[in-house]
C-alpha positions as CSV (number, residue, x, y, z in Angstrom):
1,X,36.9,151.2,375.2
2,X,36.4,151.4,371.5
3,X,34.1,154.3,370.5
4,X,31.1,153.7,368.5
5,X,32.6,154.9,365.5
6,X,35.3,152.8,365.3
7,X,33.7,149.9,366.4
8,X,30.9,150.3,363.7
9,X,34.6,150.5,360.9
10,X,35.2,146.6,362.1
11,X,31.7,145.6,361.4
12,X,30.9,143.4,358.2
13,X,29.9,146.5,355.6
14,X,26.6,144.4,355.1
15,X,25.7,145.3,358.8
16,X,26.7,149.0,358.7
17,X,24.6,148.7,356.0
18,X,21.6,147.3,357.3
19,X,22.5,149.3,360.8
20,X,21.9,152.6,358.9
21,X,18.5,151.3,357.1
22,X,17.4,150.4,360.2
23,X,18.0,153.6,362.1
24,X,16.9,155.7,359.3
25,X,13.7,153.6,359.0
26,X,13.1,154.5,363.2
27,X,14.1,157.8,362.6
28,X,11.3,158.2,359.8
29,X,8.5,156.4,361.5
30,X,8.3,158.7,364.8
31,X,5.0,159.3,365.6
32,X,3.2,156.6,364.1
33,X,3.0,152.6,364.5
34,X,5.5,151.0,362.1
35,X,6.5,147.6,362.7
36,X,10.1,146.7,362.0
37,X,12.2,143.1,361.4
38,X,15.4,143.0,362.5
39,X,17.0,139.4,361.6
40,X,20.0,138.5,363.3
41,X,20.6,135.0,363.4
42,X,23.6,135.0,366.2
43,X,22.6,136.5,369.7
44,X,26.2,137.7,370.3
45,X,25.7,139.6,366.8
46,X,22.3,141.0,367.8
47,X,23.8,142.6,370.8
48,X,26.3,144.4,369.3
49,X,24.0,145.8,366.3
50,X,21.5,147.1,369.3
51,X,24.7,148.8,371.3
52,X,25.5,150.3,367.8
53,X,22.5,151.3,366.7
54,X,22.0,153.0,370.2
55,X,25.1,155.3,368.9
56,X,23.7,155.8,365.5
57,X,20.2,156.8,366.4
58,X,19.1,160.3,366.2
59,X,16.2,158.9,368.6
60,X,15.6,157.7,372.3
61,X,15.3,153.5,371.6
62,X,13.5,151.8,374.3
63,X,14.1,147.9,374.7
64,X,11.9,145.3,375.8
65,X,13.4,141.4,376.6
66,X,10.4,139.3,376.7
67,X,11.1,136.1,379.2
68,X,9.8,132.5,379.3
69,X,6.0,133.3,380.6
70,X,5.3,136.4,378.2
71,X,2.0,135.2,377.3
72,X,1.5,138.0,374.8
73,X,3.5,140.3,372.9
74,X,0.7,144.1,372.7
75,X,-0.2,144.0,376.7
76,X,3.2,143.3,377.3
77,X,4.5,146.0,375.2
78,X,1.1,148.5,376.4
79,X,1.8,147.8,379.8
80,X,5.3,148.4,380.2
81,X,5.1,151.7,378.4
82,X,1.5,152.9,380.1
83,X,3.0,156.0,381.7
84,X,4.7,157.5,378.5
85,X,5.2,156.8,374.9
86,X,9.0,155.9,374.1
87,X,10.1,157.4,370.7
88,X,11.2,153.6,369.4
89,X,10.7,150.3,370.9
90,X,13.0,147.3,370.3
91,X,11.6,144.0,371.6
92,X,14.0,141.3,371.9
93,X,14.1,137.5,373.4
94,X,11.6,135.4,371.5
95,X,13.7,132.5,371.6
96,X,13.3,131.9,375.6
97,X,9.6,132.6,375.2
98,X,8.3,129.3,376.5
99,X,4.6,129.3,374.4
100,X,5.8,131.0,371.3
101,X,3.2,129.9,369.1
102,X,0.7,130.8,371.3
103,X,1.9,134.2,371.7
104,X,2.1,135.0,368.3
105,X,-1.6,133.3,367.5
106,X,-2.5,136.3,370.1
107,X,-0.6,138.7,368.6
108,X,-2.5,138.1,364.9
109,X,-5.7,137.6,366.7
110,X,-5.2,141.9,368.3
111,X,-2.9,143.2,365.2
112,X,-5.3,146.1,365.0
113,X,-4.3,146.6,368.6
114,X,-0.7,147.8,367.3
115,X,-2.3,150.9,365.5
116,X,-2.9,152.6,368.7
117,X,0.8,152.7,369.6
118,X,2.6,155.8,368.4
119,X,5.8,154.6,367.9
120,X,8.1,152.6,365.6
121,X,8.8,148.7,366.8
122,X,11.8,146.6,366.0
123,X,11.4,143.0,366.5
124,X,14.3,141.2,366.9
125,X,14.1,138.0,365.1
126,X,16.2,134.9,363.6
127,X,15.3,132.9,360.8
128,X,13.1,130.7,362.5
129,X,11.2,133.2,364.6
130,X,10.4,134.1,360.8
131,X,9.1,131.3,359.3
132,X,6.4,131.0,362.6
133,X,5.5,134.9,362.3
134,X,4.6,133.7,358.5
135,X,2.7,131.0,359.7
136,X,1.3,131.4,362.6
137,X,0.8,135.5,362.5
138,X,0.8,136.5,359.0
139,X,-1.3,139.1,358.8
140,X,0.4,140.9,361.9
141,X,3.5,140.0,359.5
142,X,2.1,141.4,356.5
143,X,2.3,144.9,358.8
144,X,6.1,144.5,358.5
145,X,6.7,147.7,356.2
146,X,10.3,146.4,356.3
147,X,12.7,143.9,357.0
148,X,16.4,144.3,357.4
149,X,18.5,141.0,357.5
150,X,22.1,140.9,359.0
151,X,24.7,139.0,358.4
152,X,26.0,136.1,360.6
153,X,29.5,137.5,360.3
154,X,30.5,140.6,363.1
């Protein structure tokens, strides 16, 4: 098995790049809501980054695969983390959502909900998932303190 340091020496320098921002920005945001974009176009990519950036992290990251009926992205997130608070939350699997546009109409219509969490969360997004967060949520994306963008090469 290839250790995490090594593995993170094949990676495109971009991503080890980004990798680093990305846990540095978790890192600083404990304790408070701070929503994250992470944009990986290629799933297969997006995978590896979250293994590595499990490695890199000083902090416990949580992850959270939405599936084809998440209806809506806070009570999904509130519920599945009622009996503690993680340190970092990475949600994950917007593309198999089957009402997407709905879901994200809800999530602009309660983006003062997302204050009440006390913790940093990563979305995991692809170009596309962009462009609807812009339209369809933009004031829950205006929240977005930062976006990192990955490559589509490993």
């Amino acid at each position: 098995m290839v250790t995490s340091f090594y593995a993170t020496q094949l990676l495109n320098p971009q991503n080890v790049s980004s990798l680093k921002q990305l846990a540095r920005s978790i890192t600083l945001a404990q304790g408070e809501f701070c929503l994250i974009l992470a944009c990986c176009n290629r799933r297969e990519l997006r995978y590896q980054m979250i293994k590595e950036l499990h490695q890199l992290c000083s902090v416990h990251l949580e992850e959270l695969t939405l599936d084809r009926s998440t209806e809506t992205l806070y009570s999904t997130i509130a519920s599945h983390f009622s009996d503690h608070s993680p340190d970092a939350v990475m949600v994950d699997g917007f593309e198999s959502v089957r009402h997407l546009q709905q879901l994200l109409i809800a999530t602009n219509y309660v983006r003062e909900e997302f204050c009440h969490f006390r913790f940093p969360v990563v979305l995991w997004v692809n170009d596309e998932m962009i462009k609807q967060l812009v339209r369809l949520a933009p004031d829950f994306f205006s929240f977005a303190l930062t976006g990192i963008e990955f490559t589509d090469e490993f």
